[in-house]
N, C-alpha and C positions, 0 to 999 in steps of 0.2 A: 849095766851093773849099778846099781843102786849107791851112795852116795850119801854118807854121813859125819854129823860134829859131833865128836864125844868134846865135854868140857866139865872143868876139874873144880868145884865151888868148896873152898875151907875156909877157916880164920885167917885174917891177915894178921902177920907178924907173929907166927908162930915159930921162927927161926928157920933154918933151911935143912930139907930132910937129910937123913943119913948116907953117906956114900954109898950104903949096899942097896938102898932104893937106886942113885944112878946108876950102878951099875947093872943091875938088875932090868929099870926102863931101858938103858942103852941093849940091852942084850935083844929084853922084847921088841922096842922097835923095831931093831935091824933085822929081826926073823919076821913081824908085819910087813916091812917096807920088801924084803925081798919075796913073800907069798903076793904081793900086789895089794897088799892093803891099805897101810899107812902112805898114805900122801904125802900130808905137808903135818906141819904141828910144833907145839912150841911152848914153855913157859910165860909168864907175861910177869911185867916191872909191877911192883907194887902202884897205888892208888893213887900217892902223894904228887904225883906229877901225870896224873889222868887230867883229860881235856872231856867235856861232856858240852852237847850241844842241847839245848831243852829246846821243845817245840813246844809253845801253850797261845791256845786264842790266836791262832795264825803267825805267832812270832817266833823268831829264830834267836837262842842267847846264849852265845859263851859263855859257859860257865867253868873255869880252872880251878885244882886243888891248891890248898889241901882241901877235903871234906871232913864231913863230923866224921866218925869212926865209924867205919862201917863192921858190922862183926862175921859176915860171910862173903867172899869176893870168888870172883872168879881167875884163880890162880896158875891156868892152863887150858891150852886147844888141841883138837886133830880133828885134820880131816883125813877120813876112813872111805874105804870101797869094799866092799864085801857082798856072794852072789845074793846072798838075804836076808830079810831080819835078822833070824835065829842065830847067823853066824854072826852080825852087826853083832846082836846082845851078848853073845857066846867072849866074844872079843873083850867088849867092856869090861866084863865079869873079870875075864882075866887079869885087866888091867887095874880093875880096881882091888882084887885079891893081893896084886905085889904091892899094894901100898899097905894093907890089913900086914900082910908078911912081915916087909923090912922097915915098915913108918908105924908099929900097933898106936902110940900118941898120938897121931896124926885122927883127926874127924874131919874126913871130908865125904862129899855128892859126887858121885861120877854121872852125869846125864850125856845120855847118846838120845840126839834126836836126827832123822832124816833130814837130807835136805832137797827139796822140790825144786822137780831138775822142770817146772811150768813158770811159765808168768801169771803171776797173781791177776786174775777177773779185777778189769775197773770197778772204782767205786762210784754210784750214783749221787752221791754226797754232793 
């Protein structure tokens, strides 16, 4: 069964959505996770205490917030199973309708992409 990450990209600090949105996500989840869909998944802490490692020219640098202001972050994850695409994209739609529903303020990206159940081909580099 095929195997995907839907993720959630909005403004950051646009205050916290409305309680009919959780309850709403808590409903859908729990009808995903009991169909065998919803895996795992989760909200994520604001920026300000994001940790980012840069790779440039062969080196490895710590780099800790805060950062400049970023105006789109990624605000949430899941991992998804579903028997195929259409049902993967079928799902997201859904998901990202209950935000249109009980968050209309709210402008965010819902992007589902596969995840490659392969090991990446070495590089000759």
């Amino acid at each position: 069964m095929p195997r995907f990450m839907g993720f959630v990209r909005m403004e950051e600090g646009i205050g916290a959505p409305p309680q009919a949105l959780f309850d709403a996500m808590d409903k859908y989840i729990g009808e995903q996770a009991g169909a065998g869909h919803f895996l795992d998944g989760g909200g994520l802490y604001g920026t300000e205490d994001a940790v980012n490692f840069v790779v440039r020219k062969g080196e490895t640098t710590r780099v800790d917030g805060p950062y400049a202001e970023a105006k789109e972050v990624v605000g949430g994850w899941a991992i998804m199973q579903y028997d195929s695409l259409e049902e993967a994209i079928a799902g997201q739609q859904e998901f990202a309708e209950l935000h249109a529903k009980y968050w209309p303020e709210c402008e965010m990206v819902a992007t589902l992409r596969q995840i490659s159940d392969e090991a990446p081909e070495p590089s000759d580099a």
